[in-house]
mmJSON file of the N, C-alpha and C atoms, coordinates in Angstrom:
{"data_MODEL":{"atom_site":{
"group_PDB":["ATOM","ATOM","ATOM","ATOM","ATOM","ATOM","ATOM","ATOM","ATOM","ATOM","ATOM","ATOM","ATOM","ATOM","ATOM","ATOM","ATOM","ATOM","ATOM","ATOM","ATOM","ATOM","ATOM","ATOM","ATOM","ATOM","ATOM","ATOM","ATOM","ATOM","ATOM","ATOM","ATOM","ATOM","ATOM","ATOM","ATOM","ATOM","ATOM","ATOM","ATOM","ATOM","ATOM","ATOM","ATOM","ATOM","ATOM","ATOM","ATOM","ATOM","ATOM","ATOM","ATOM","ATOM","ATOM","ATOM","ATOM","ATOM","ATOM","ATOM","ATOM","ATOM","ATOM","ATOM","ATOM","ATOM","ATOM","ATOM","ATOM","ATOM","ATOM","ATOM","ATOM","ATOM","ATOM","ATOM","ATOM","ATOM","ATOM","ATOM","ATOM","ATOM","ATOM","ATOM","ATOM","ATOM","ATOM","ATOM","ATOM","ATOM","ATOM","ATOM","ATOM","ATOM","ATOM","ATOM","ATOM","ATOM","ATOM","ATOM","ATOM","ATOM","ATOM","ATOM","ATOM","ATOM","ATOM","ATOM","ATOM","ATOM","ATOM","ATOM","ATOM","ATOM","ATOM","ATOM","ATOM","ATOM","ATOM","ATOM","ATOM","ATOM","ATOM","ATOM","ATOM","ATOM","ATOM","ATOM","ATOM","ATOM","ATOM","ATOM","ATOM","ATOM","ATOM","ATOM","ATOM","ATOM"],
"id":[1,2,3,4,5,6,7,8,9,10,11,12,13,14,15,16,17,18,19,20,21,22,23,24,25,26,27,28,29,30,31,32,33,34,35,36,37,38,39,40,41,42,43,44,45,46,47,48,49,50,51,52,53,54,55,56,57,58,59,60,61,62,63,64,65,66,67,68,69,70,71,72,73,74,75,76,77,78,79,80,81,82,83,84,85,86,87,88,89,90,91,92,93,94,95,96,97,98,99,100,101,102,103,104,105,106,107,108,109,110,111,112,113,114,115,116,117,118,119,120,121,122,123,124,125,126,127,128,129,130,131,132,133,134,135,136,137,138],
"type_symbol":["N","C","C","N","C","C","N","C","C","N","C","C","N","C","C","N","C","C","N","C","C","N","C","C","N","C","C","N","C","C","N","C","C","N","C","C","N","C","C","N","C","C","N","C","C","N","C","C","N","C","C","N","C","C","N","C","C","N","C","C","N","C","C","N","C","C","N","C","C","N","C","C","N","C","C","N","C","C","N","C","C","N","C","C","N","C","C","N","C","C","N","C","C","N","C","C","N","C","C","N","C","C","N","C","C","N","C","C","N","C","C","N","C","C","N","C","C","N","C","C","N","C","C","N","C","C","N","C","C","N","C","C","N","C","C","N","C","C"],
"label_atom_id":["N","CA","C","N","CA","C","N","CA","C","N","CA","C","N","CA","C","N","CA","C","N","CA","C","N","CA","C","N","CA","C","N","CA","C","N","CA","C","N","CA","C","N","CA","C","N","CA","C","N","CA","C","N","CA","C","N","CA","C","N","CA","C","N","CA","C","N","CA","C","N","CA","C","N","CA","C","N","CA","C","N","CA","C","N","CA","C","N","CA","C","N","CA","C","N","CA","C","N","CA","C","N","CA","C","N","CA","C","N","CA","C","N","CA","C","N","CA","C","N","CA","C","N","CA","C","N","CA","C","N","CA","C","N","CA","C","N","CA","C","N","CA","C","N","CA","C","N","CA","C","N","CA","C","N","CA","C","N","CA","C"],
"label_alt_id":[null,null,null,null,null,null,null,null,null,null,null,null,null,null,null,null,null,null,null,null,null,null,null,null,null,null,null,null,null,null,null,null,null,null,null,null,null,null,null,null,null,null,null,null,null,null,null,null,null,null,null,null,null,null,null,null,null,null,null,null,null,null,null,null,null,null,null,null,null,null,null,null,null,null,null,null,null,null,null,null,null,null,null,null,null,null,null,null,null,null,null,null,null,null,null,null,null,null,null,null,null,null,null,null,null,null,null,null,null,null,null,null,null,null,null,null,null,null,null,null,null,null,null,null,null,null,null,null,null,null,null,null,null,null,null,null,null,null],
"label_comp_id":["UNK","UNK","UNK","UNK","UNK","UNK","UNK","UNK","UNK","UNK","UNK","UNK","UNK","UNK","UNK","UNK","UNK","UNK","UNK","UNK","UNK","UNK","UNK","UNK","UNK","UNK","UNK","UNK","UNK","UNK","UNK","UNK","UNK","UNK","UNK","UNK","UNK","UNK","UNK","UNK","UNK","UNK","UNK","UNK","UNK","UNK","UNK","UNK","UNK","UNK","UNK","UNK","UNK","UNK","UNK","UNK","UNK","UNK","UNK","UNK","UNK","UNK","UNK","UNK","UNK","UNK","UNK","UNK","UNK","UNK","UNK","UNK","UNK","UNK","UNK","UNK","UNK","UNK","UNK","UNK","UNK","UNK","UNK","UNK","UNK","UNK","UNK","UNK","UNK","UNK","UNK","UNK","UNK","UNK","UNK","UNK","UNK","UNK","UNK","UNK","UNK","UNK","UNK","UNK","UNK","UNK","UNK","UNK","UNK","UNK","UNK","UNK","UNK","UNK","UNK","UNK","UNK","UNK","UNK","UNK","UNK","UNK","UNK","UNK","UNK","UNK","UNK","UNK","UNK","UNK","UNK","UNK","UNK","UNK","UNK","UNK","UNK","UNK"],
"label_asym_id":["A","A","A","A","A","A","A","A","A","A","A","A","A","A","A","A","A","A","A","A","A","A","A","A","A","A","A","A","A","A","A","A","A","A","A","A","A","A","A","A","A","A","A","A","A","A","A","A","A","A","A","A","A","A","A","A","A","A","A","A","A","A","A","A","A","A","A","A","A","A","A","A","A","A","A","A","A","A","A","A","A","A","A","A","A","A","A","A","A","A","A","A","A","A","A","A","A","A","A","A","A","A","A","A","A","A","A","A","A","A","A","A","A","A","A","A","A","A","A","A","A","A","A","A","A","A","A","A","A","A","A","A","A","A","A","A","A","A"],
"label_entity_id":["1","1","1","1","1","1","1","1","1","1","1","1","1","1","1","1","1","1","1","1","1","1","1","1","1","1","1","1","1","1","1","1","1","1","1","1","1","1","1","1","1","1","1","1","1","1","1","1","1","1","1","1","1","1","1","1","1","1","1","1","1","1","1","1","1","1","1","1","1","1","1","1","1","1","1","1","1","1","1","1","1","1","1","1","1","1","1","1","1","1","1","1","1","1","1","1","1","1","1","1","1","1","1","1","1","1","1","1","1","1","1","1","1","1","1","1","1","1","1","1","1","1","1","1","1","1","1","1","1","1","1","1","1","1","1","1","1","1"],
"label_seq_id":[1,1,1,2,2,2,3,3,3,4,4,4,5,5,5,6,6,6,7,7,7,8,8,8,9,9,9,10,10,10,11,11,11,12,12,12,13,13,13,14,14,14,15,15,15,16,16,16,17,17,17,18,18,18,19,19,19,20,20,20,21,21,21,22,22,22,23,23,23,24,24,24,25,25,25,26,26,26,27,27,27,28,28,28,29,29,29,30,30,30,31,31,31,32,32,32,33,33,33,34,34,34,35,35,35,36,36,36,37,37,37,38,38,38,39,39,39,40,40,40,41,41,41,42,42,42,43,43,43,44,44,44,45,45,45,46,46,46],
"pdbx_PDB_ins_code":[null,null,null,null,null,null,null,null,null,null,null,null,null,null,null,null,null,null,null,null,null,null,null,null,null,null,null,null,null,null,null,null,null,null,null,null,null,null,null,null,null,null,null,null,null,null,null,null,null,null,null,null,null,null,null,null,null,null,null,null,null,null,null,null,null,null,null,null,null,null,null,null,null,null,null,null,null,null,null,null,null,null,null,null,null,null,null,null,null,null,null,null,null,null,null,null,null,null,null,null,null,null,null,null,null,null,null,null,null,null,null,null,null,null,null,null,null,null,null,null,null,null,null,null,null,null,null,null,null,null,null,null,null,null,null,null,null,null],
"Cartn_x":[6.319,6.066,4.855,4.405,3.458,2.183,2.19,1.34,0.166,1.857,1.976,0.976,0.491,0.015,0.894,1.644,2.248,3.591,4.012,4.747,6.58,6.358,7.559,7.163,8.561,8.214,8.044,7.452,7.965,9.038,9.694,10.347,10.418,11.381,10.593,10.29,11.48,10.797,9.761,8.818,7.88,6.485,7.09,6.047,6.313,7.359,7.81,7.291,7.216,6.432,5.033,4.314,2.729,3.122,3.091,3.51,3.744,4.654,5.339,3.919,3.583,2.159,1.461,0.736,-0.423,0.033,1.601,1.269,1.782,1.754,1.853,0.712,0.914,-0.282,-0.706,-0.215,-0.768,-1.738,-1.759,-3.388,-4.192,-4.205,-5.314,-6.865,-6.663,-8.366,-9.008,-8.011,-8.245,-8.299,-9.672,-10.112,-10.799,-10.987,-11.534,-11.202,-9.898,-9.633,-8.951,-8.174,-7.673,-6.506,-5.298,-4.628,-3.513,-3.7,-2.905,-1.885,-0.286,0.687,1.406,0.487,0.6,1.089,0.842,1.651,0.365,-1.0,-1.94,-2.735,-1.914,-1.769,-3.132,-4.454,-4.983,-6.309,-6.512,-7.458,-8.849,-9.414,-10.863,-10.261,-11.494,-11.366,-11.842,-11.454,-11.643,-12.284],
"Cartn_y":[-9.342,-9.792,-10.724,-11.428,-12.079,-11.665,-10.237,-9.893,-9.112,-9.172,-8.578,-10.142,-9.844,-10.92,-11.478,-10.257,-10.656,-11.17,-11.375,-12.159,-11.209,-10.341,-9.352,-7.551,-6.881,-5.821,-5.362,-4.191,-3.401,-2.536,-2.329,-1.448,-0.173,1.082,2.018,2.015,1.363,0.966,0.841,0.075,-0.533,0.503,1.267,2.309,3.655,3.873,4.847,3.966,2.942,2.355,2.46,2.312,3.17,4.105,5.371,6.57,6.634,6.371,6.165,6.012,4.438,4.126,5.435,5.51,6.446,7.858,8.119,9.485,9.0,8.161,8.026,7.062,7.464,7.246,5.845,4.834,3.363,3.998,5.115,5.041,5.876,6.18,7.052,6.834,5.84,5.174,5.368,5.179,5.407,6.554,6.073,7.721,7.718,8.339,8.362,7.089,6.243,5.388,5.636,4.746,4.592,3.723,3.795,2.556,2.176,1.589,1.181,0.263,0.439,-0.476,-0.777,-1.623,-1.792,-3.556,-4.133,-5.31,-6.393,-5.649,-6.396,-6.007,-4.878,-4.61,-3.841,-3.77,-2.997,-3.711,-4.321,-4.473,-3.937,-3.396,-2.114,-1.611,-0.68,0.559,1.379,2.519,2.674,4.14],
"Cartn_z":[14.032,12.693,12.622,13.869,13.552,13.161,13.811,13.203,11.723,11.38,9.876,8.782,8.593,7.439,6.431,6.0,4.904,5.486,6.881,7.183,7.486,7.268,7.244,7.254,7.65,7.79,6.057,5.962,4.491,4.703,2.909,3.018,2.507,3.061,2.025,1.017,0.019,-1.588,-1.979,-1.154,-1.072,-1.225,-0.259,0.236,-0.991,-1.674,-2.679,-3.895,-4.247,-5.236,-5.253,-4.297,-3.988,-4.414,-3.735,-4.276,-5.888,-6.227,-7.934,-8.748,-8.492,-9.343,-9.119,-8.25,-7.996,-8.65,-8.758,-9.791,-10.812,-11.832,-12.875,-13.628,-14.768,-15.856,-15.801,-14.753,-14.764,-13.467,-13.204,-12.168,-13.055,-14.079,-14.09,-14.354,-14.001,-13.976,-12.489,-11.348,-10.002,-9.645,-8.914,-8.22,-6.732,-6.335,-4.575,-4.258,-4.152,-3.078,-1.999,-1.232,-0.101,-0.194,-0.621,-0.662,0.27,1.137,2.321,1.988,2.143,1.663,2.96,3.575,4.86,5.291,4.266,4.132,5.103,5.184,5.379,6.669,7.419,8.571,8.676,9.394,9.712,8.546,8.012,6.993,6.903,7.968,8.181,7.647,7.894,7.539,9.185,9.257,11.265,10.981],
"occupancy":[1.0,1.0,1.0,1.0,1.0,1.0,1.0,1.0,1.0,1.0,1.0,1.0,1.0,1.0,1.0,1.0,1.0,1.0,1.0,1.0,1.0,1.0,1.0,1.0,1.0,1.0,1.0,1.0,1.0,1.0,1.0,1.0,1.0,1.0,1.0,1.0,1.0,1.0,1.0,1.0,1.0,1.0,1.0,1.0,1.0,1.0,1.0,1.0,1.0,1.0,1.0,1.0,1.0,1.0,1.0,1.0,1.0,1.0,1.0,1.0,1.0,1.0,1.0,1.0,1.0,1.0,1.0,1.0,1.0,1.0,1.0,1.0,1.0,1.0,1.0,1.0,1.0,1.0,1.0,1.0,1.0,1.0,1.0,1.0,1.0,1.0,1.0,1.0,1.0,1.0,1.0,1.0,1.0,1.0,1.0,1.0,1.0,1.0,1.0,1.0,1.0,1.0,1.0,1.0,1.0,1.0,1.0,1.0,1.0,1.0,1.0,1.0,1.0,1.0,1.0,1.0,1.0,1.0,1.0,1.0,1.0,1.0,1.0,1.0,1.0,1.0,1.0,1.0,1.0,1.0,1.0,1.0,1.0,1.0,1.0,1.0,1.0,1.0],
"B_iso_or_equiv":[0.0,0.0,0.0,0.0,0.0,0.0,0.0,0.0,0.0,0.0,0.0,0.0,0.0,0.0,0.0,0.0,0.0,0.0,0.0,0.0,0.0,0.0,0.0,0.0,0.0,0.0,0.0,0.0,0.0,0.0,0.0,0.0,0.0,0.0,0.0,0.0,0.0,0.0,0.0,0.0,0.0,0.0,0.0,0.0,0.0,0.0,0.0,0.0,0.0,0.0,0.0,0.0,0.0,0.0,0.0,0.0,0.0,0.0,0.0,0.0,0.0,0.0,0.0,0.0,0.0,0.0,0.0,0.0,0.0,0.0,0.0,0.0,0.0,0.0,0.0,0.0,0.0,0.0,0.0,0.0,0.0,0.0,0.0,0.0,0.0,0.0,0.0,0.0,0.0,0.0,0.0,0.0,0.0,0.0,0.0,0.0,0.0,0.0,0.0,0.0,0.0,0.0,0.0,0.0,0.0,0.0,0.0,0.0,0.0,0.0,0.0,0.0,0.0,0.0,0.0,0.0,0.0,0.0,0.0,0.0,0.0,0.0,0.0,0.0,0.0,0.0,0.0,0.0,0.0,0.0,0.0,0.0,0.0,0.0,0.0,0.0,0.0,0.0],
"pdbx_formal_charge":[null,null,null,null,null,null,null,null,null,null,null,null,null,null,null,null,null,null,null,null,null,null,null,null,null,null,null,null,null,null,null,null,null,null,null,null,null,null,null,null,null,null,null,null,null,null,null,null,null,null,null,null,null,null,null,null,null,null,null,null,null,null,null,null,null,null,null,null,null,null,null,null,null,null,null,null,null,null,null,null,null,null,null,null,null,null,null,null,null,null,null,null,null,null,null,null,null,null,null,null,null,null,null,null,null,null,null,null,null,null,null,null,null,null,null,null,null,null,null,null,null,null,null,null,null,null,null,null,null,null,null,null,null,null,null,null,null,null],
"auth_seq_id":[1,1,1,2,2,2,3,3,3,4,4,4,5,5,5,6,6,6,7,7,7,8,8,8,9,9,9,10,10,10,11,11,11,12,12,12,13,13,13,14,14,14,15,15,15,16,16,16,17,17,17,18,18,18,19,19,19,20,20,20,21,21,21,22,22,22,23,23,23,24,24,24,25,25,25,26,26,26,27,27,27,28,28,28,29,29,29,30,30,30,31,31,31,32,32,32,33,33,33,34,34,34,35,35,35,36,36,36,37,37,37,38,38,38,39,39,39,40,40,40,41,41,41,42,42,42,43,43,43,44,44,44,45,45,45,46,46,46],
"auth_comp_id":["UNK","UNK","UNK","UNK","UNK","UNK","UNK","UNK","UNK","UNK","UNK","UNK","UNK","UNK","UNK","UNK","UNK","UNK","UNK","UNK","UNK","UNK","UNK","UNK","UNK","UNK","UNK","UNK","UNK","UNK","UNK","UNK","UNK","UNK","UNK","UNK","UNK","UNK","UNK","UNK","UNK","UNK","UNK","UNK","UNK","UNK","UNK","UNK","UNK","UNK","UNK","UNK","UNK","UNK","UNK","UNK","UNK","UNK","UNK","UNK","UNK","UNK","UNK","UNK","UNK","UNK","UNK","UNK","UNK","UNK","UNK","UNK","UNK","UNK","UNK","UNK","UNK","UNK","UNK","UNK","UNK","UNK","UNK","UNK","UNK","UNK","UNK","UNK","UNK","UNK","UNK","UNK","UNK","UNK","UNK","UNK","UNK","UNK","UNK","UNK","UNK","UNK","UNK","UNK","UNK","UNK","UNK","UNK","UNK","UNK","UNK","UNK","UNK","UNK","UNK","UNK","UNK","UNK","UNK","UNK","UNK","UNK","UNK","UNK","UNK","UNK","UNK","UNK","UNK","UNK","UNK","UNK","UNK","UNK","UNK","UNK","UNK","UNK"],
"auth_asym_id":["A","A","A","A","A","A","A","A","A","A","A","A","A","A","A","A","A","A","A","A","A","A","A","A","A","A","A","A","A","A","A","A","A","A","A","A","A","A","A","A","A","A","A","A","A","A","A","A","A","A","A","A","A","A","A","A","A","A","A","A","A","A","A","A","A","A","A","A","A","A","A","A","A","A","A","A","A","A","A","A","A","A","A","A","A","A","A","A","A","A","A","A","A","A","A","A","A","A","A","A","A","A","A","A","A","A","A","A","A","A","A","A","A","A","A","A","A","A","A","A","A","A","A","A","A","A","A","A","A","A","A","A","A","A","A","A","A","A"],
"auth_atom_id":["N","CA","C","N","CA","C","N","CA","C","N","CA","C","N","CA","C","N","CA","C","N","CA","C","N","CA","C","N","CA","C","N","CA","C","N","CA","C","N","CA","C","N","CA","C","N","CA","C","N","CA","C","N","CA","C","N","CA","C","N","CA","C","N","CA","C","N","CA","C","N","CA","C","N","CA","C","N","CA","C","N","CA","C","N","CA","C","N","CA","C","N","CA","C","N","CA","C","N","CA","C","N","CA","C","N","CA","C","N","CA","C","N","CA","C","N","CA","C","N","CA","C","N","CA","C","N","CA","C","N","CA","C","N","CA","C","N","CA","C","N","CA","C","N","CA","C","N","CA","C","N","CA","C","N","CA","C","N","CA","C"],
"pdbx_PDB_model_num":[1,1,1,1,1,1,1,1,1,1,1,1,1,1,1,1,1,1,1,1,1,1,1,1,1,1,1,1,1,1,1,1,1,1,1,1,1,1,1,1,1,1,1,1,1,1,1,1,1,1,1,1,1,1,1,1,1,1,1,1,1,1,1,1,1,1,1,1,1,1,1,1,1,1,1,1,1,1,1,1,1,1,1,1,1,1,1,1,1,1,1,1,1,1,1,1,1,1,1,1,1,1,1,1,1,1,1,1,1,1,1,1,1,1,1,1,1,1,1,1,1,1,1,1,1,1,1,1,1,1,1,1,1,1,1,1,1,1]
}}}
């Protein structure tokens, strides 16, 4: 965990709430991103 930034693991919820947003009409302004719900983990890009 220490190395998590955000201080804890995620949970799936977490990760099905990405998902959720991104297909519904609160994304449709977003386009060609990348969105990592990684809880801080990895912050590059590789």
């Amino acid at each position: 965990m220490k190395e998590i930034p955000l201080g804890r693991a995620g949970h799936i919820r977490e990760a099905a709430d990405t998902v959720y947003f991104l297909c519904s009409p609160l994304s449709d302004y977003v386009t060609g991103q990348v969105v990592a719900a990684s809880g801080g983990v990895g912050g590059g890009m590789s």
